[in-house]
N, C-alpha and C positions, 0 to 999 in steps of 0.2 A: 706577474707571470712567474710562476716556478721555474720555468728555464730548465725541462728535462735534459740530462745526461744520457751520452749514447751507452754509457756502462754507471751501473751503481757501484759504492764501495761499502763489501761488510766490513762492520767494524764490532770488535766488542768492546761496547760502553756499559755505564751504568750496573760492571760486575763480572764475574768468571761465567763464562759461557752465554751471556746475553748479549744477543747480537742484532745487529741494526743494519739495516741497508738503505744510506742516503743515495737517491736518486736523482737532484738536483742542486743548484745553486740555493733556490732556497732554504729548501732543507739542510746543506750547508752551513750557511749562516746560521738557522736557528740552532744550529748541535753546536759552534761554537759561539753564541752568545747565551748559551741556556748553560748548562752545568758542565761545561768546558774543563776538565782535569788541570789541565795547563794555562789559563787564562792569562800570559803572557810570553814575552820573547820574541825573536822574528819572527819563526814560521808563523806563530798565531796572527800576530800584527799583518804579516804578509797575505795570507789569509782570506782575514775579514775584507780587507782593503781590497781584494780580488775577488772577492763574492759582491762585495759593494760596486766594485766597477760592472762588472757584467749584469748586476741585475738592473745598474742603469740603463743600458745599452740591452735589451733582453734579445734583442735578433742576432746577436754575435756569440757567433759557436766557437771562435776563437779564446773570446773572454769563458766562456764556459769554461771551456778545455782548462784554459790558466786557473779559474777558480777550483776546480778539480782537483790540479794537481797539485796548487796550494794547500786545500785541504787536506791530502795527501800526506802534502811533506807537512801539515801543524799535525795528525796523528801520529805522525813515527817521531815528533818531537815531544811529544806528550806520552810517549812510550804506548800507545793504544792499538794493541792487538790488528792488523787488518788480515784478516780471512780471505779476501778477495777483492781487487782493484780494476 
């Protein structure tokens, strides 16, 4: 279950002006296990482990929320542009 988000977060990835809007936990996960700029550190580690818990639990908007705003704060550790949160 993708585990829709009540808000997506633009981000420009993969370059200057290309920008992405993930909408879920899962989508989450896959942008940092795929070509992740940063592929370590807390926020990253914190993260993963946050999208991992919620998509166990897929009925919890709670966990969502946390997977969120983990992903969040692994962007602004990875220094990656967000446009919108």
């Amino acid at each position: 279950m993708a585990q829709d988000w009540d808000r997506g977060v633009e981000l420009e990835l993969h370059g200057i002006g290309k920008y992405r809007t993930v909408k879920s936990t899962d989508d989450a996960a896959r942008q940092l296990m795929g070509n992740w700029p940063k592929p370590d550190g807390k926020a990253f580690e914190a993260a993963v482990r946050a999208c991992i818990a919620a998509l166990e639990r897929t009925r919890s908007r709670a966990l969502a929320e946390k997977a969120r705003q983990a992903f969040i704060d692994a962007a602004d550790d990875a220094d990656i542009y967000i446009r919108s949160k």
